[in-house]
N, C-alpha and C positions, 0 to 999 in steps of 0.2 A: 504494500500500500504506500505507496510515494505521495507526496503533496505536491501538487501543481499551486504555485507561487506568484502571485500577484505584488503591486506594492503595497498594497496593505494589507491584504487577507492571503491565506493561505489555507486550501481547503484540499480534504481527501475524503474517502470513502470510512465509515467508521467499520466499527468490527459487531458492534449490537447489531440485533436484525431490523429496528428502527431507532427514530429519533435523533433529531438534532443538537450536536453537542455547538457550542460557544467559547472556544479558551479566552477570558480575558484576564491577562494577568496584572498586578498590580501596579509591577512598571508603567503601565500604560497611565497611571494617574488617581487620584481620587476616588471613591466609592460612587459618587456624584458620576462623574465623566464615562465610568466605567460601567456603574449603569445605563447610563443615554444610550451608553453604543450597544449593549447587550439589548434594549430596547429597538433601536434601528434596524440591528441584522434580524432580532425576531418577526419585524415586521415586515422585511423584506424576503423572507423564508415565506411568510405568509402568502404575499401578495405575488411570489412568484413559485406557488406552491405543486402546480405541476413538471417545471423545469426541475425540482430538487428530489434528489434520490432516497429510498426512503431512509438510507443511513449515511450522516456524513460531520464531519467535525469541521467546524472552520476557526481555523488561528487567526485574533486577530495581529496586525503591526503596530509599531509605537505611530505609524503616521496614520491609521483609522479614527482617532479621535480626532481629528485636524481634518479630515475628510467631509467633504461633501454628501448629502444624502443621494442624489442623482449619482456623483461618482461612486459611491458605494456601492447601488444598483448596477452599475454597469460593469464595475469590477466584476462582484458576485458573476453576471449571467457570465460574463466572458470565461469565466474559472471553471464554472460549471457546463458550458458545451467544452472545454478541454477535456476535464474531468470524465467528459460520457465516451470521448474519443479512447 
């Protein structure tokens, strides 16, 4: 299971037979900051909920907090048509 690597995310296939895992670690900032962003990816897991496999972990980077909501989306789909490759 290799991670296909974006600049801010980094996603692969998980190993459960569902469910989306979120690493955010604390490097990344604040409880505050670190929730926002575990808030955003869930909501873009949602809204792009037939592209996403039913098992996968996304890492995030120290630069996903600093990231745009649009770019985040586009990061995600792009990661994940690599990912089905």
């Amino acid at each position: 299971m290799n991670w296909v690597k974006g600049g801010s995310l980094w996603v692969r296939h998980g190993r459960e037979k569902q469910g989306i895992i979120i690493v955010v670690r604390r490097k990344l900032g604040n409880a505050v900051n670190r929730n926002r962003l575990k808030r955003r990816l869930r909501s873009l897991c949602l809204k792009n909920k037939k592209d996403i496999p039913k098992s996968l972990v996304i890492f995030c980077q120290p630069s996903a907090t600093q990231t745009a909501f649009s770019e985040l989306e586009q990061e995600l789909k792009a990661l994940l048509s690599e990912l089905a490759l």
